[in-house]
N, CA, C, O and CB atoms as a CASP TS submission, in Angstrom:
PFRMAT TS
TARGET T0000
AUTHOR 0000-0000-0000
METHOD Language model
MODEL 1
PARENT N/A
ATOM      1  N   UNK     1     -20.413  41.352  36.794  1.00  0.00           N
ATOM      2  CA  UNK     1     -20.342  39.921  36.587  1.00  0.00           C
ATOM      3  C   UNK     1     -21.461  39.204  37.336  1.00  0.00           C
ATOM      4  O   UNK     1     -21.905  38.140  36.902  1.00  0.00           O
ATOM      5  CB  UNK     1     -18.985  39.393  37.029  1.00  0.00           C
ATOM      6  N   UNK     2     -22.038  39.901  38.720  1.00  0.00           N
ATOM      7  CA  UNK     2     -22.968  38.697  39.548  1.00  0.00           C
ATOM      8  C   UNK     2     -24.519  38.800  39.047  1.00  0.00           C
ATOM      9  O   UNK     2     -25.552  38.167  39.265  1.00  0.00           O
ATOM     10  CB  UNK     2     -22.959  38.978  41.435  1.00  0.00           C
ATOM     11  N   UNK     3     -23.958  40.482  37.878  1.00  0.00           N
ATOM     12  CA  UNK     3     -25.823  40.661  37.360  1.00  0.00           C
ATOM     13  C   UNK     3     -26.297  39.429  35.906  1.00  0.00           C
ATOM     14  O   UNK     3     -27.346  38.867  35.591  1.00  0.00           O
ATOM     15  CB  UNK     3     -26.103  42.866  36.461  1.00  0.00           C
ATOM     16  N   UNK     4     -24.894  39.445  35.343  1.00  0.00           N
ATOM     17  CA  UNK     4     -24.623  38.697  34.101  1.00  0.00           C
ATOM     18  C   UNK     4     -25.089  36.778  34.891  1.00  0.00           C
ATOM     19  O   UNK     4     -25.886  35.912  34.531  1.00  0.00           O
ATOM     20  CB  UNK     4     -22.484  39.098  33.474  1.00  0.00           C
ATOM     21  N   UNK     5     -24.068  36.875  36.068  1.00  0.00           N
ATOM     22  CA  UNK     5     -24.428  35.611  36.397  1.00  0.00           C
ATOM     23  C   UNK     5     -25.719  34.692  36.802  1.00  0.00           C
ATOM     24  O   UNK     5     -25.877  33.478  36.935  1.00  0.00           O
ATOM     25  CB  UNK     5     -23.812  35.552  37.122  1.00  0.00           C
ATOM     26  N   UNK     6     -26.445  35.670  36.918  1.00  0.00           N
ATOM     27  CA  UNK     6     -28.091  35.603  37.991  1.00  0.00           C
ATOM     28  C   UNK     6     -29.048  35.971  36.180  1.00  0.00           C
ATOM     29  O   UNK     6     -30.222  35.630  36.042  1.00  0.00           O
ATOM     30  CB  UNK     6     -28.349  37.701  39.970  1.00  0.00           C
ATOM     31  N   UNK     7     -28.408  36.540  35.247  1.00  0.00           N
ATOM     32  CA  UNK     7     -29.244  36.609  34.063  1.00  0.00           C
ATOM     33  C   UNK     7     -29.161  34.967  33.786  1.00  0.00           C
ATOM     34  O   UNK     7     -30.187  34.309  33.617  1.00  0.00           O
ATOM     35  CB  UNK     7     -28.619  37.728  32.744  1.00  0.00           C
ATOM     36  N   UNK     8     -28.042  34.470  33.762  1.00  0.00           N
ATOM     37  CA  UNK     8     -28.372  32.926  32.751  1.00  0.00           C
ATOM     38  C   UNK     8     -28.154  31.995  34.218  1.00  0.00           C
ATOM     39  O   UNK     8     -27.734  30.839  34.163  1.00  0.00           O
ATOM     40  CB  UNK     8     -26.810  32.399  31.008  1.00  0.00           C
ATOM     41  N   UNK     9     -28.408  32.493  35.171  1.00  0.00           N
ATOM     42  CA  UNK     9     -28.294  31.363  36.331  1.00  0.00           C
ATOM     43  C   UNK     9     -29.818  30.518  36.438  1.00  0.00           C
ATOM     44  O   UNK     9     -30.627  31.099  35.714  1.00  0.00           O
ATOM     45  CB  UNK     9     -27.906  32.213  37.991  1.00  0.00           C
ATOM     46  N   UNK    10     -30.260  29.659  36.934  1.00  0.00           N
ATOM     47  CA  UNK    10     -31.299  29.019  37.321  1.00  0.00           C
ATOM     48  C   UNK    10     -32.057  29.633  38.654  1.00  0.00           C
ATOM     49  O   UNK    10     -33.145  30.162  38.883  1.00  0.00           O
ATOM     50  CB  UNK    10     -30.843  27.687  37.475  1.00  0.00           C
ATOM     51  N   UNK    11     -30.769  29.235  39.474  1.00  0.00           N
ATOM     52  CA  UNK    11     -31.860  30.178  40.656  1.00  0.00           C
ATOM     53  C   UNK    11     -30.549  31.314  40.742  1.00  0.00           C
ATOM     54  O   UNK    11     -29.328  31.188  40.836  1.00  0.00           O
ATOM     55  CB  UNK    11     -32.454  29.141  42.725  1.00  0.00           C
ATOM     56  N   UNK    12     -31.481  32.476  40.657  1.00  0.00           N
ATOM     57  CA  UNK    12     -30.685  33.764  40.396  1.00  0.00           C
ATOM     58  C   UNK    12     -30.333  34.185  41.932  1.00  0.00           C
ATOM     59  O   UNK    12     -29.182  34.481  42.255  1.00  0.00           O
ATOM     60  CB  UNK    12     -31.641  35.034  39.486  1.00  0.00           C
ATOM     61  N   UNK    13     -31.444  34.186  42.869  1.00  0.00           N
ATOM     62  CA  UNK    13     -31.285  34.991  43.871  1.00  0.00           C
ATOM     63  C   UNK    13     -30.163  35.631  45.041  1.00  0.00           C
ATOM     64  O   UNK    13     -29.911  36.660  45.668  1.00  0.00           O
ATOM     65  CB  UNK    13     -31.976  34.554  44.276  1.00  0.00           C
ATOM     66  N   UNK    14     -29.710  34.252  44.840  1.00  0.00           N
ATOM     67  CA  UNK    14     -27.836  34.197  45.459  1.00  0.00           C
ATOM     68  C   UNK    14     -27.286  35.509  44.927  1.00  0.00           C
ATOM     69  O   UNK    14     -27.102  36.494  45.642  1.00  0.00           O
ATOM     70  CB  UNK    14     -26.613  32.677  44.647  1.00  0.00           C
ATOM     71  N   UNK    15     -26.945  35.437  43.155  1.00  0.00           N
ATOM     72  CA  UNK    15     -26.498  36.019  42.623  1.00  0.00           C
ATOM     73  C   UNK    15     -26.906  38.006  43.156  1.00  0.00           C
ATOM     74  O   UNK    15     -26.297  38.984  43.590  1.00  0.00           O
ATOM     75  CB  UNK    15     -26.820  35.287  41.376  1.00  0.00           C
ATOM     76  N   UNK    16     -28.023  37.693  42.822  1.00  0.00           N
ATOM     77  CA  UNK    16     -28.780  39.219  42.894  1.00  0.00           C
ATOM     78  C   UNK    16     -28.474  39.482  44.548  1.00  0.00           C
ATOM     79  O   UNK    16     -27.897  40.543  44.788  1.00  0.00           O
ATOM     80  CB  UNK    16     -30.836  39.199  42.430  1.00  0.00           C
ATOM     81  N   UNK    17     -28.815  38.594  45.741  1.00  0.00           N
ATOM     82  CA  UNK    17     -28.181  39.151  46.597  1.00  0.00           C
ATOM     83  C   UNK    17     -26.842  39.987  46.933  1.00  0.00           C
ATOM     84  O   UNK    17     -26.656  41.035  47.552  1.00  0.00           O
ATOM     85  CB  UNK    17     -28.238  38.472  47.028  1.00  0.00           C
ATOM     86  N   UNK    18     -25.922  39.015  46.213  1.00  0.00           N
ATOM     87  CA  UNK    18     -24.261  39.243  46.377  1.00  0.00           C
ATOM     88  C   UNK    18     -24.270  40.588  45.563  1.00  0.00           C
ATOM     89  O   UNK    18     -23.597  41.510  46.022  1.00  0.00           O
ATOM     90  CB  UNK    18     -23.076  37.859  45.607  1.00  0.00           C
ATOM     91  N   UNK    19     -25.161  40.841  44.079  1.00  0.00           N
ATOM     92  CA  UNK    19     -25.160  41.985  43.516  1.00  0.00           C
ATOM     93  C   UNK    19     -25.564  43.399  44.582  1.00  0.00           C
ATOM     94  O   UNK    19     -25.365  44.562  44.231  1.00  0.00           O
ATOM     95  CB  UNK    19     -26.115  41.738  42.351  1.00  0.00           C
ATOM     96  N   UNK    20     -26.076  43.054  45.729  1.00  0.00           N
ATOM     97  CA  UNK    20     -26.827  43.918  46.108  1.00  0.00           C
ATOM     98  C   UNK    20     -26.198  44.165  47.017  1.00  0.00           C
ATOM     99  O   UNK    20     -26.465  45.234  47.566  1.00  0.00           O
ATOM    100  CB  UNK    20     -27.996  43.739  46.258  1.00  0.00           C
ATOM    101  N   UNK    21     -25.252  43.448  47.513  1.00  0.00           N
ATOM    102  CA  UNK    21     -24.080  43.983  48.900  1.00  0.00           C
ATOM    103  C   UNK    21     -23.342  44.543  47.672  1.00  0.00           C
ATOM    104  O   UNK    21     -23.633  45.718  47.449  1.00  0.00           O
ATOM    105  CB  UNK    21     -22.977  42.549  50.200  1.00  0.00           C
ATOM    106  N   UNK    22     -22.478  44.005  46.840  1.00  0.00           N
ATOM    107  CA  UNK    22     -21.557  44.809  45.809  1.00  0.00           C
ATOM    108  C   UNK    22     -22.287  46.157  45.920  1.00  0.00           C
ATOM    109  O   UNK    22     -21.381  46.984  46.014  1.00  0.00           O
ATOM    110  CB  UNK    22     -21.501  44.158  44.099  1.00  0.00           C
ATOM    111  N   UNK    23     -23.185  46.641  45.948  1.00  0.00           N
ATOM    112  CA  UNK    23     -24.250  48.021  45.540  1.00  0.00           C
ATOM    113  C   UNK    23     -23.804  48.729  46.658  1.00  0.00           C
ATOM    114  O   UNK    23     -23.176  49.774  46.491  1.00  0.00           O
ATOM    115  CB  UNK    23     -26.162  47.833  45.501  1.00  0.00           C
ATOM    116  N   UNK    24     -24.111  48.181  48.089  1.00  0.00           N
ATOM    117  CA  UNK    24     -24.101  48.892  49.111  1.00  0.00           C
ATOM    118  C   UNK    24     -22.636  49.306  49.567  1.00  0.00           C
ATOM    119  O   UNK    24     -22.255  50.364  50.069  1.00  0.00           O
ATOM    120  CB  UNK    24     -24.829  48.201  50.050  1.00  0.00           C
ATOM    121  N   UNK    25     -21.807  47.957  49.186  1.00  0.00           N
ATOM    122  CA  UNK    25     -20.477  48.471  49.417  1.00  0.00           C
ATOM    123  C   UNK    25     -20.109  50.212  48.700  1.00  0.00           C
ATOM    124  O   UNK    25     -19.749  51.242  49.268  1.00  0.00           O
ATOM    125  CB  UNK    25     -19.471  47.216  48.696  1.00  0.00           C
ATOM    126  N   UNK    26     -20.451  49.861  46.986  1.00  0.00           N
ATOM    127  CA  UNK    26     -20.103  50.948  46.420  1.00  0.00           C
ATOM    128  C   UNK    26     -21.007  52.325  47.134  1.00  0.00           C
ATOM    129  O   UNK    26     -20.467  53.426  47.244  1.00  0.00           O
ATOM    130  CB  UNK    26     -20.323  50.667  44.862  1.00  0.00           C
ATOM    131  N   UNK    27     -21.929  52.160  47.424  1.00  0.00           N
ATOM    132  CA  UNK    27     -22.754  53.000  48.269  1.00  0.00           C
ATOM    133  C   UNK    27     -21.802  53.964  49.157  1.00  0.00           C
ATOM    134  O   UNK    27     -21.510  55.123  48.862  1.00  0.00           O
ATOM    135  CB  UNK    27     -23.697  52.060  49.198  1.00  0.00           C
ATOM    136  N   UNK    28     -21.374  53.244  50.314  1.00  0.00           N
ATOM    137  CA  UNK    28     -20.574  53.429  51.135  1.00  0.00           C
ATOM    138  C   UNK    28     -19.502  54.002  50.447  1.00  0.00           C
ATOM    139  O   UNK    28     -19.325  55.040  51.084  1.00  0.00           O
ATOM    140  CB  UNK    28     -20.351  52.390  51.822  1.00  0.00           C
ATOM    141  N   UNK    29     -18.588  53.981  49.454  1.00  0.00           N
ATOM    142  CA  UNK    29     -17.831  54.124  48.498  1.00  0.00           C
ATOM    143  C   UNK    29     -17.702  55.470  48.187  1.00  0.00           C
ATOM    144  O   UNK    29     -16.799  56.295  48.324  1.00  0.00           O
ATOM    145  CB  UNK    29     -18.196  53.413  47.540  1.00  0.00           C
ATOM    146  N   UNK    30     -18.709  55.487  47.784  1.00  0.00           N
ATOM    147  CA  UNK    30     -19.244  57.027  46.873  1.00  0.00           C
ATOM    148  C   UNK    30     -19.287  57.746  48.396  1.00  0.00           C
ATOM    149  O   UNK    30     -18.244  58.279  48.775  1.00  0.00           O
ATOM    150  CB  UNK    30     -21.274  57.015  45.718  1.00  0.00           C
ATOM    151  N   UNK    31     -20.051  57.765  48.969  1.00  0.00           N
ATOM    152  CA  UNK    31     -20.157  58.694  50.299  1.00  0.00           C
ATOM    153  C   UNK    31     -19.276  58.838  51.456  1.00  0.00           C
ATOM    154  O   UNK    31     -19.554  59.510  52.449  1.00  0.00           O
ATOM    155  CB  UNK    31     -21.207  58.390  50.915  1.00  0.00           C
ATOM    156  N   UNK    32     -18.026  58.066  51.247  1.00  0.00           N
ATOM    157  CA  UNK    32     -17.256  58.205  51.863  1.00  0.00           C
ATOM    158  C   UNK    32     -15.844  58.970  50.830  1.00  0.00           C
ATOM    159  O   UNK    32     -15.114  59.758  51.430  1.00  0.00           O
ATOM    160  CB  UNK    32     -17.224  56.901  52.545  1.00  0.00           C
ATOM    161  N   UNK    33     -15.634  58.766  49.761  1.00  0.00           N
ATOM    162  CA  UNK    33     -15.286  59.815  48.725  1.00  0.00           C
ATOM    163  C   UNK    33     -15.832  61.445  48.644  1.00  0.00           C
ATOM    164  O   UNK    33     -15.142  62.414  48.329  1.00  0.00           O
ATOM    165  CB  UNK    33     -15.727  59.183  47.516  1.00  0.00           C
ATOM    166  N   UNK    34     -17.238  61.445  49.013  1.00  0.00           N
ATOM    167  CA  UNK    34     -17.815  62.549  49.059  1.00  0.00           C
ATOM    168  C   UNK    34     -17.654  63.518  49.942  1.00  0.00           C
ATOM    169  O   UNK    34     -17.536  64.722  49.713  1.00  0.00           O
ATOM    170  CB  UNK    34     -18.772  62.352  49.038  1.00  0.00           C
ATOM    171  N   UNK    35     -17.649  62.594  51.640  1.00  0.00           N
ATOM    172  CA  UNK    35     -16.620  63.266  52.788  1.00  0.00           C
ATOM    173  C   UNK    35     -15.407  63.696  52.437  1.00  0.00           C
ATOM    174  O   UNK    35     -15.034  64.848  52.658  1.00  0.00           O
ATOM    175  CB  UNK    35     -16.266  62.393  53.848  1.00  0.00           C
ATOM    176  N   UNK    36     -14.616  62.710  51.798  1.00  0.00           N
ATOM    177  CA  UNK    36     -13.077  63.164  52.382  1.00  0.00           C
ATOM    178  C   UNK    36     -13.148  64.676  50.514  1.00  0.00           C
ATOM    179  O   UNK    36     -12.076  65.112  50.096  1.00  0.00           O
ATOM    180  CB  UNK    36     -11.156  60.955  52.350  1.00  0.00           C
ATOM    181  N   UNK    37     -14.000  64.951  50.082  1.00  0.00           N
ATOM    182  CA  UNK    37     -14.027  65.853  49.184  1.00  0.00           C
ATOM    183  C   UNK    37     -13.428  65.316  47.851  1.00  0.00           C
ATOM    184  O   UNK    37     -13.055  66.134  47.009  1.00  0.00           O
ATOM    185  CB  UNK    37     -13.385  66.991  49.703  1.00  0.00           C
ATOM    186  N   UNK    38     -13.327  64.101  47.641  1.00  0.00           N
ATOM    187  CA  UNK    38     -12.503  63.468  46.229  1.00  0.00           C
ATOM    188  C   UNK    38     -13.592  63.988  45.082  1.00  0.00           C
ATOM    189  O   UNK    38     -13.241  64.505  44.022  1.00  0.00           O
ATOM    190  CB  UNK    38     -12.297  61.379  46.199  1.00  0.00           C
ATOM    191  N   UNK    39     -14.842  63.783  45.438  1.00  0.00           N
ATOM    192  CA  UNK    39     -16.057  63.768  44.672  1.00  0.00           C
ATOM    193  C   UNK    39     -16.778  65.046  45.047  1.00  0.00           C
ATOM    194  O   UNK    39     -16.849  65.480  46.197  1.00  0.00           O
ATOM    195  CB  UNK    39     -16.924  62.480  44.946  1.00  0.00           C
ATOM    196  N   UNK    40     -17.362  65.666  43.858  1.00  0.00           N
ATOM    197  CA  UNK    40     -18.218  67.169  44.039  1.00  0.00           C
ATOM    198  C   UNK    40     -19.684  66.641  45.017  1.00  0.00           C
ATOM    199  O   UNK    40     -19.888  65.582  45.609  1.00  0.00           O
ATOM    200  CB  UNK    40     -18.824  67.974  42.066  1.00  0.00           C
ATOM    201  N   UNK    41     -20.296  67.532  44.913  1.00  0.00           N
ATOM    202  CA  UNK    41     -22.162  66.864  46.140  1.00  0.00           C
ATOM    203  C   UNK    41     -22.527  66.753  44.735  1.00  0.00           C
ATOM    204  O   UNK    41     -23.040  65.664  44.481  1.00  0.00           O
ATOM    205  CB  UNK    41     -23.651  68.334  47.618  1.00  0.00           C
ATOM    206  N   UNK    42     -22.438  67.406  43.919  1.00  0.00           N
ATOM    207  CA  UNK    42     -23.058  67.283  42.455  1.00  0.00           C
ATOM    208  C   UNK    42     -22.984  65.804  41.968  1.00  0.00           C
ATOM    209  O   UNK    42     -24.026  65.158  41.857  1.00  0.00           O
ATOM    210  CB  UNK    42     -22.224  68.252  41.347  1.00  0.00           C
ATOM    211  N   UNK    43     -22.035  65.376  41.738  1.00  0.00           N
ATOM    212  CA  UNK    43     -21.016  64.268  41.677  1.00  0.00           C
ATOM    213  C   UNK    43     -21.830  63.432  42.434  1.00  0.00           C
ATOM    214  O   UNK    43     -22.465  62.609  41.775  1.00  0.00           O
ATOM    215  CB  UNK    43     -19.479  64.512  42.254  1.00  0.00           C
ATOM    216  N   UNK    44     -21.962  63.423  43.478  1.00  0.00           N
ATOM    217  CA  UNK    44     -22.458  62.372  44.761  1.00  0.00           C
ATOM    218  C   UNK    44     -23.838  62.233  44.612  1.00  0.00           C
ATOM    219  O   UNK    44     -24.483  61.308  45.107  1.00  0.00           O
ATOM    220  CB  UNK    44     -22.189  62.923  46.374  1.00  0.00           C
ATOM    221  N   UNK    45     -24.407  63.344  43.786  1.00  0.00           N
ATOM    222  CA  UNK    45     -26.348  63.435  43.894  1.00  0.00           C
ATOM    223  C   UNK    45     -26.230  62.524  42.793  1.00  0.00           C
ATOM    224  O   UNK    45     -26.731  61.400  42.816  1.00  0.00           O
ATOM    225  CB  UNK    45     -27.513  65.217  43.527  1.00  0.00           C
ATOM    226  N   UNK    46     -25.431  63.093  41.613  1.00  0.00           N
ATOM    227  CA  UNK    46     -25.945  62.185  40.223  1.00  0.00           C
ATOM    228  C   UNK    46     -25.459  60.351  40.594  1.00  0.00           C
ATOM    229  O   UNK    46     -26.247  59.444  40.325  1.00  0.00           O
ATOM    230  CB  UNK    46     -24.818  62.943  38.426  1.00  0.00           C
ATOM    231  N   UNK    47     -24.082  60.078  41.224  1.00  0.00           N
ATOM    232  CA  UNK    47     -24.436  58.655  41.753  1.00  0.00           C
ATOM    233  C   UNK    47     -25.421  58.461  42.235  1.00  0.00           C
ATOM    234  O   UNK    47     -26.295  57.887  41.586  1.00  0.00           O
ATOM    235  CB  UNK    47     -23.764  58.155  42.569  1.00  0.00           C
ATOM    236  N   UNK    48     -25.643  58.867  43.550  1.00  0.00           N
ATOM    237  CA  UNK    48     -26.519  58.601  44.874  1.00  0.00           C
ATOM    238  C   UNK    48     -28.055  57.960  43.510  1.00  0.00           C
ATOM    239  O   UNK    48     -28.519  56.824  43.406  1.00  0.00           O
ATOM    240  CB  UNK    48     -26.892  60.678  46.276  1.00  0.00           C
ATOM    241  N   UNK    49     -28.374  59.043  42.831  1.00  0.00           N
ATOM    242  CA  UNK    49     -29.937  58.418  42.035  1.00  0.00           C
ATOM    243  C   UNK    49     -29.540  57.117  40.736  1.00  0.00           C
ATOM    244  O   UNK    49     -30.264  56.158  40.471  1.00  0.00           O
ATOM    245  CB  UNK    49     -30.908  60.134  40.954  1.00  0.00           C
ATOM    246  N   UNK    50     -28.383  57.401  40.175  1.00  0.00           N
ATOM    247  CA  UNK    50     -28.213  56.339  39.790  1.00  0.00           C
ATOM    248  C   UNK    50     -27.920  54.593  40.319  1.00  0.00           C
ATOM    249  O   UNK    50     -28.133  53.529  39.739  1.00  0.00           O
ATOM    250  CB  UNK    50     -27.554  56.799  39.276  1.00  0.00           C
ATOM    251  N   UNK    51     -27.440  54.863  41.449  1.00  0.00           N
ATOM    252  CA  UNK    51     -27.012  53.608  42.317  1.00  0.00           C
ATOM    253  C   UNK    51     -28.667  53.242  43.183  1.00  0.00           C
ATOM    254  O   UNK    51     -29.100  52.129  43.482  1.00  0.00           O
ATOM    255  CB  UNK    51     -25.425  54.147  43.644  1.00  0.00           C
ATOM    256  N   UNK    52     -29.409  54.786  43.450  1.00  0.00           N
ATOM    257  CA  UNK    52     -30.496  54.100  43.757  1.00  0.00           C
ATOM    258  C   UNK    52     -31.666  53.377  42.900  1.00  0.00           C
ATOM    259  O   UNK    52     -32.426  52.465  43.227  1.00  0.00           O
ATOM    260  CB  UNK    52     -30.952  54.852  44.404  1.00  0.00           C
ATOM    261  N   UNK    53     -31.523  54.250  41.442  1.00  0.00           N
ATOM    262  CA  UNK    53     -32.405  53.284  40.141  1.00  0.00           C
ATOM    263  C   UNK    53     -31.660  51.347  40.015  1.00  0.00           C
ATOM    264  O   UNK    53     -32.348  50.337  39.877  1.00  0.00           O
ATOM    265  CB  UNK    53     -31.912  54.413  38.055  1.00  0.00           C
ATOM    266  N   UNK    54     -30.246  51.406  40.116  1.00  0.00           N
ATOM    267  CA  UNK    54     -29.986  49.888  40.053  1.00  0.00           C
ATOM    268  C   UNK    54     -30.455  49.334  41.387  1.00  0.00           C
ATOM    269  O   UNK    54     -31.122  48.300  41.402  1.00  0.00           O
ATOM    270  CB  UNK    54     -28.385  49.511  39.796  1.00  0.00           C
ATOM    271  N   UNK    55     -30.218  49.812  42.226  1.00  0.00           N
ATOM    272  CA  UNK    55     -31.020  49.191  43.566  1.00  0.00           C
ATOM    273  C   UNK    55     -32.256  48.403  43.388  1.00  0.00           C
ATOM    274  O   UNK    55     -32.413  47.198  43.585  1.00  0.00           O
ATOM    275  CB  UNK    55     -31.487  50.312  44.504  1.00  0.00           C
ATOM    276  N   UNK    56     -33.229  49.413  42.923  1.00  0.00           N
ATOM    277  CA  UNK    56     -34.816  49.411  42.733  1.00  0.00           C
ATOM    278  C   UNK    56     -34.775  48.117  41.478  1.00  0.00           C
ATOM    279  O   UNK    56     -35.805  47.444  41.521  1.00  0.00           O
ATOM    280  CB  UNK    56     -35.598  51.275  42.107  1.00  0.00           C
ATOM    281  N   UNK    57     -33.950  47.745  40.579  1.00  0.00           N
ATOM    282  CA  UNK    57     -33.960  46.515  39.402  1.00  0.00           C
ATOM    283  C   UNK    57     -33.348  45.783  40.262  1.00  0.00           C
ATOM    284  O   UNK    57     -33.709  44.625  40.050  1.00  0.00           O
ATOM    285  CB  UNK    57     -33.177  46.628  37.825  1.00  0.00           C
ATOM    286  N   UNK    58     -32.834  45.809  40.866  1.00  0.00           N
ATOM    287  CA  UNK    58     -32.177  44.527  41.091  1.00  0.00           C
ATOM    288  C   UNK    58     -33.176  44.365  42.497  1.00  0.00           C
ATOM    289  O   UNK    58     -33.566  43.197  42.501  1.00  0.00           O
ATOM    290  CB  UNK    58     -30.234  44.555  41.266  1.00  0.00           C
ATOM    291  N   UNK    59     -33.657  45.008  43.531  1.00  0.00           N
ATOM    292  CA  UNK    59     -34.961  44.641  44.481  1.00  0.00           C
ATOM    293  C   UNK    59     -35.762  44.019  43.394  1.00  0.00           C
ATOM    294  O   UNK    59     -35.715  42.790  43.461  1.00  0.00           O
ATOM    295  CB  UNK    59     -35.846  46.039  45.307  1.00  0.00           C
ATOM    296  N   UNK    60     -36.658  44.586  42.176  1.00  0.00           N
ATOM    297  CA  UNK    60     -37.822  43.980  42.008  1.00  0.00           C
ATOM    298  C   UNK    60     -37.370  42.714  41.318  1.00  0.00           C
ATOM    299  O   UNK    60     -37.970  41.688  41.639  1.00  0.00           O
ATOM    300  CB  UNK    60     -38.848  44.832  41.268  1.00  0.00           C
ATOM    301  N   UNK    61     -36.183  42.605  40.213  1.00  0.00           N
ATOM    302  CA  UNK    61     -35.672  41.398  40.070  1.00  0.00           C
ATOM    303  C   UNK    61     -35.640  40.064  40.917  1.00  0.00           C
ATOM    304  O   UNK    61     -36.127  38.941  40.785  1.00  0.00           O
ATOM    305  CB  UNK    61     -34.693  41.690  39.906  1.00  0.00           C
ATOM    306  N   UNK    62     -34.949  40.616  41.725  1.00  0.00           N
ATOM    307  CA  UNK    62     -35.073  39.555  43.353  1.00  0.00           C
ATOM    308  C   UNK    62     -36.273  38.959  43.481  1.00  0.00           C
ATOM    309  O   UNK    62     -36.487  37.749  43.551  1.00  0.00           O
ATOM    310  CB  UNK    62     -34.979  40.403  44.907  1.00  0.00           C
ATOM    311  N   UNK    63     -37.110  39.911  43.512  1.00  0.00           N
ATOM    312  CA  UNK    63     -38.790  39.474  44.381  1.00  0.00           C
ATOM    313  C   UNK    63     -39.185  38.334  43.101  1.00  0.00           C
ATOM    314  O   UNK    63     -39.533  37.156  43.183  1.00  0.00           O
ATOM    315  CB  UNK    63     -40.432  41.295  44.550  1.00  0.00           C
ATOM    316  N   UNK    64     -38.985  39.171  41.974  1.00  0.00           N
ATOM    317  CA  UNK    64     -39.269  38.430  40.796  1.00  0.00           C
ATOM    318  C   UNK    64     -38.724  36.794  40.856  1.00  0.00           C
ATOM    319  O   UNK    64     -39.548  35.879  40.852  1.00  0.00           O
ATOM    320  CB  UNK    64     -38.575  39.258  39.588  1.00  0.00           C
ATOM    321  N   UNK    65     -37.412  36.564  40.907  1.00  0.00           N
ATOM    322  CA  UNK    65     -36.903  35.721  40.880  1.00  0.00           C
ATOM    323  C   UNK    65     -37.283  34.489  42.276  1.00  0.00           C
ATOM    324  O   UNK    65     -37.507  33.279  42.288  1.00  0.00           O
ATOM    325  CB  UNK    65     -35.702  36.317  40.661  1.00  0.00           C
ATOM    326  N   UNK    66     -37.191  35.726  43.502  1.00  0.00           N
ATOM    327  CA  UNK    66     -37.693  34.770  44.837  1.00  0.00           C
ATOM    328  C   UNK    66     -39.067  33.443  44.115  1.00  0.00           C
ATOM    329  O   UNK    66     -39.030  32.215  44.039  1.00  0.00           O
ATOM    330  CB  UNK    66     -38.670  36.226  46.363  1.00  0.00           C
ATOM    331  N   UNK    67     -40.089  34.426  43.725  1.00  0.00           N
ATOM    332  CA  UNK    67     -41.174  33.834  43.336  1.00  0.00           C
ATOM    333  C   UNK    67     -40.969  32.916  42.743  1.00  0.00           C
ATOM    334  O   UNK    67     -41.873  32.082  42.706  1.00  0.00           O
ATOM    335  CB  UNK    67     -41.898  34.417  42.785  1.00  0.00           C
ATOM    336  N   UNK    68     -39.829  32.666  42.082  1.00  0.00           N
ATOM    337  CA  UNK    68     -39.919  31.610  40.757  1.00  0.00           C
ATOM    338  C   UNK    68     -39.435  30.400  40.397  1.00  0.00           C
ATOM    339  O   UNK    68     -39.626  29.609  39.474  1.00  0.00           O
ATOM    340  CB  UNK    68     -39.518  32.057  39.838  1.00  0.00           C
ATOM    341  N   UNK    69     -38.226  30.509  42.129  1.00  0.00           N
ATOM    342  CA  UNK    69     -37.444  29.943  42.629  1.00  0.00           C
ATOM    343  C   UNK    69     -38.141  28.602  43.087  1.00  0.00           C
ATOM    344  O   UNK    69     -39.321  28.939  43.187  1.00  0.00           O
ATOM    345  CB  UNK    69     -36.863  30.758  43.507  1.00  0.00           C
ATOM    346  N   UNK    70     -38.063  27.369  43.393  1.00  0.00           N
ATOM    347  CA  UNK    70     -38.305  26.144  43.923  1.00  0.00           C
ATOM    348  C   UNK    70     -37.948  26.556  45.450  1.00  0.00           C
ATOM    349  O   UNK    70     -36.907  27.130  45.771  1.00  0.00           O
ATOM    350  CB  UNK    70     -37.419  24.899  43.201  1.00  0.00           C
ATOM    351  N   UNK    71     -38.753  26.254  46.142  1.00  0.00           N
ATOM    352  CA  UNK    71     -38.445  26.637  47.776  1.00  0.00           C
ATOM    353  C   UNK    71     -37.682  24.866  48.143  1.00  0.00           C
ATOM    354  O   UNK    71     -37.269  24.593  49.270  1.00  0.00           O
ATOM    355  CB  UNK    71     -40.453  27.151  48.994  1.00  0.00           C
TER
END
């Protein structure tokens, strides 16, 4: 919902921030699932690169958006 919201928002960056703790929370999420053994390492590698490719869109998004933003 906060990626949808920051697509038709004006100034996105709020949005994309809050998207980007949501990320880290799930971060934490996944690797703490991975400890207690809920989740395979297999399991945890194929998140771990997928959660880090949305990372990397939603960073250059940001920068994108910082720029475009009215200070």
């Amino acid at each position: 919902a906060l990626l949808l919201s920051a697509k038709y928002a004006k100034e996105k960056v709020a949005f994309l921030n809050d998207a980007n703790l949501e990320l880290e929370i799930l971060r934490f999420q996944v690797r703490l699932a991975k400890d207690l053994r809920a989740i395979s390492v297999d399991s945890h590698g194929h998140a771990t690169k997928l959660m880090l490719d949305i990372g990397s869109q939603i960073g250059g998004w940001t920068k994108s958006a910082f720029r475009a933003e009215p200070i």
